[in-house]
DRENTI-71828 format. One record per residue (C-alpha): x, y, z; residue number from 1. Coordinates in Angstrom, 1 decimal, decimal comma. Layout:
BEGIN
PT       x       y       z   nr
PT       X       Y       Z  NUM
...
END
This chain:
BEGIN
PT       x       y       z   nr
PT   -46,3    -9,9    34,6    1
PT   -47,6   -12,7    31,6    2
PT   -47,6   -16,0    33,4    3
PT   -47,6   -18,1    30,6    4
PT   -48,9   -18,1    26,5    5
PT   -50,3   -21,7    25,7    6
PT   -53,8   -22,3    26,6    7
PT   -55,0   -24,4    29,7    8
PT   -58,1   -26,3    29,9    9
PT   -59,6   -25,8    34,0   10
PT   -58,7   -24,6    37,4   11
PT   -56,5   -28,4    37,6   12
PT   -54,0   -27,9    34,7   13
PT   -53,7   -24,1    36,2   14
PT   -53,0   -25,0    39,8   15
PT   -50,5   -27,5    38,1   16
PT   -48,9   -24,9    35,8   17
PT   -48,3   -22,9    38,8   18
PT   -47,2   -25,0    41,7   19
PT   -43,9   -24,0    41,7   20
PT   -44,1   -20,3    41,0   21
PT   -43,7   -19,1    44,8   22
PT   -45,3   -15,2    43,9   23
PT   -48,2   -16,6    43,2   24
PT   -50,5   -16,2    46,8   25
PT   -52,6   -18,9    47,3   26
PT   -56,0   -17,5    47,3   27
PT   -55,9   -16,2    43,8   28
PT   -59,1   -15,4    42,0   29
PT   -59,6   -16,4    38,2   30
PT   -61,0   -14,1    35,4   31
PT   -61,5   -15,0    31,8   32
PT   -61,6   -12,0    29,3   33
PT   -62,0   -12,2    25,7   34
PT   -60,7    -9,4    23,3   35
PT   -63,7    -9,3    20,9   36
PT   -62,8    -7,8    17,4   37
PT   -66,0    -6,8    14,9   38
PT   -65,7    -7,6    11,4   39
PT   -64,3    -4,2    10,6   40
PT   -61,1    -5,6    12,9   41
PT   -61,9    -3,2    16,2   42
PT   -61,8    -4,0    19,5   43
PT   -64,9    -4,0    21,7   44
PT   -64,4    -2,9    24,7   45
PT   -67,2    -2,5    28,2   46
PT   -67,2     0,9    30,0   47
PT   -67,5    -0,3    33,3   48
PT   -70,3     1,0    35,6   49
PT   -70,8     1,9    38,9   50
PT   -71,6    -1,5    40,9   51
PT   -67,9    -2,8    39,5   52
PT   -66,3    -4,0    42,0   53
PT   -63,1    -2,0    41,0   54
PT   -61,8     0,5    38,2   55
PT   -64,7     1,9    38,0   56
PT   -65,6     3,9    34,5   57
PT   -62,6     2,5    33,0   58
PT   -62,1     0,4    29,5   59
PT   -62,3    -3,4    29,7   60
PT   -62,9    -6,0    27,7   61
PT   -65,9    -8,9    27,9   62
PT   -65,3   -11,5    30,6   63
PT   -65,1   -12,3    34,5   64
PT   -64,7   -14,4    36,9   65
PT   -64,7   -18,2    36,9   66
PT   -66,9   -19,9    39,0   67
PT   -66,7   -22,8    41,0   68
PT   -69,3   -24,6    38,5   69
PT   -67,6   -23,5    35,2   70
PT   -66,4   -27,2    33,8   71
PT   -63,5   -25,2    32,0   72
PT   -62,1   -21,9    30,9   73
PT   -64,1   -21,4    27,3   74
PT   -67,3   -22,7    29,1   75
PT   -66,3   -20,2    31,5   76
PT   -66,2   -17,5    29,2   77
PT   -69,1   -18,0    27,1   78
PT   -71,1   -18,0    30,0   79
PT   -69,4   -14,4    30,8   80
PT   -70,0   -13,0    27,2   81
PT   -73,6   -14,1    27,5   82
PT   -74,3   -12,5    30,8   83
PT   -72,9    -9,9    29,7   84
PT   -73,1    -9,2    26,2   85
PT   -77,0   -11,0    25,8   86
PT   -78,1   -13,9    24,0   87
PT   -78,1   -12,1    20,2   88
PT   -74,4   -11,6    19,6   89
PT   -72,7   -14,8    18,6   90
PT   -69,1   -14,4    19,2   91
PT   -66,6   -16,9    18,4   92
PT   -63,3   -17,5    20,4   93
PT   -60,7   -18,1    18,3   94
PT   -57,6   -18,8    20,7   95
PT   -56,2   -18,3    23,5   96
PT   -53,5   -15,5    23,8   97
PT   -52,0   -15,1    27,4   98
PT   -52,3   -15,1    30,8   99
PT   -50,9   -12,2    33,2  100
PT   -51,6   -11,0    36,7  101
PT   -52,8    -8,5    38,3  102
PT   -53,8    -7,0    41,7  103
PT   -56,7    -4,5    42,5  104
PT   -58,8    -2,8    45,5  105
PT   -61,9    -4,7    45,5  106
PT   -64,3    -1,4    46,4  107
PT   -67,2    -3,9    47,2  108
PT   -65,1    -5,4    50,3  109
PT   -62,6    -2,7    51,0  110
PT   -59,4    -5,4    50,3  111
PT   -56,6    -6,3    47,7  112
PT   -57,4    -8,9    45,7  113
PT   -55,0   -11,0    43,4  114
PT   -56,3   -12,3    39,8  115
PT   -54,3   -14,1    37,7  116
PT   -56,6   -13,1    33,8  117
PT   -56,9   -15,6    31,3  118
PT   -56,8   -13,5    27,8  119
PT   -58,3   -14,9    24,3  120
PT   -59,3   -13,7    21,3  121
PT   -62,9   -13,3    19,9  122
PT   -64,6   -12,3    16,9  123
PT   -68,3   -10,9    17,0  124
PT   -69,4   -13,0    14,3  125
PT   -73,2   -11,4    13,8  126
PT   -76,0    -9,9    15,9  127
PT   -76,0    -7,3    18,2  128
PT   -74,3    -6,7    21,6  129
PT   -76,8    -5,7    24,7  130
PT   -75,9    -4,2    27,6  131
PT   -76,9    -7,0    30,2  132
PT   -75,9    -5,1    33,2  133
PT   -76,6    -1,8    33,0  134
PT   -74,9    -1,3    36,6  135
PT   -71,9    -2,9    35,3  136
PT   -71,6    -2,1    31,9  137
PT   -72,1     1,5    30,5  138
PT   -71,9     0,8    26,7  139
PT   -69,6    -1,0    24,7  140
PT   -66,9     1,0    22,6  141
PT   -65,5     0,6    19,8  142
PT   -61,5     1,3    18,6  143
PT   -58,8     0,4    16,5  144
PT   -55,7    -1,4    17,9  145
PT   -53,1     1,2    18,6  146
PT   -55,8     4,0    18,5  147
PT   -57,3     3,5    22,2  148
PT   -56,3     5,8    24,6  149
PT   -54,5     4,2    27,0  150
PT   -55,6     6,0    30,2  151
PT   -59,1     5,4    29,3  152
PT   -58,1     1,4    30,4  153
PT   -58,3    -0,7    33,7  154
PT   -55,0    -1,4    34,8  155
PT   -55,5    -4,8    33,8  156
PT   -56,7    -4,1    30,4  157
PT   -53,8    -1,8    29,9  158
PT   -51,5    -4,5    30,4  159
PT   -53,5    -7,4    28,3  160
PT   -54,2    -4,4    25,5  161
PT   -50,3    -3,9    25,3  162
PT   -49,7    -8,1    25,2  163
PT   -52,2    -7,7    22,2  164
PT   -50,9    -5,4    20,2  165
PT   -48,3    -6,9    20,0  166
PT   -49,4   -10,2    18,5  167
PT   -52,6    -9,4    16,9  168
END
């Protein structure tokens, strides 16, 4: 389900933007992902490997979770595209698109656990992307929008890819 489309700063203005939505479970984890587009307008997307802590093998795009220390989303999320994506590839986030939610089986700890995904756009402006985590990360692939097969996607991505086609 999207949650909302206008960008919030940190992990305050989210708590606030969701006090009063009761199906939200209070021990929500936070993930920021950015749909990176090369400058022949495809998406980059991460095979995930086989330490992920879910979907494994699936399609995703660049990001993760938000840490305690992160002073905001983007800070967040640069930090995520570096650790994963290596220091050469400079890739500029353009804007924020959505947020939605999403459950998965953590295979790590053998439980549920409930995101709420923070979705924004992001163009690989030059270099090269490395794989940082070869246990994570697979390779990074590259399609056109409305040319990805769908079942090759996390469930998550799936829902975030559809939310982007439409408005990209």
């Amino acid at each position: 389900m999207e949650l909302f489309s206008h960008e919030i700063r940190d992990m305050n203005e989210l708590k606030e933007v969701l006090k009063n939505n009761k199906e939200i479970p209070e021990n929500y984890n936070v993930a920021v992902i950015a749909a990176v587009f090369d400058k022949e307008n495809k998406l980059i997307m991460q095979r995930r490997g086989p330490k992920c802590r879910d979907e494994r093998f699936k399609l995703e795009g660049i990001g993760g979770g938000v840490k305690n220390e992160d002073k905001d989303f983007r800070s967040a999320l640069n930090r995520e595209i570096l650790e994963e994506a290596g220091e050469d590839a400079v890739i500029k986030i353009e804007k924020f698109i959505t947020a939605i939610e999403e459950s998965t089986l953590d295979l790590r700890e053998n439980k549920e656990k409930y995101w709420i995904l923070l979705l924004y756009k992001g163009i690989l402006e030059e270099g090269k992307l490395k794989i940082m985590e070869p246990e994570k990360n697979l390779g990074f692939e590259r399609y056109k929008i409305g040319e990805l097969d769908e079942n090759e996607l996390s469930s998550a991505a799936k829902k975030l890819y559809n939310i982007l086609k439409e408005r990209i």
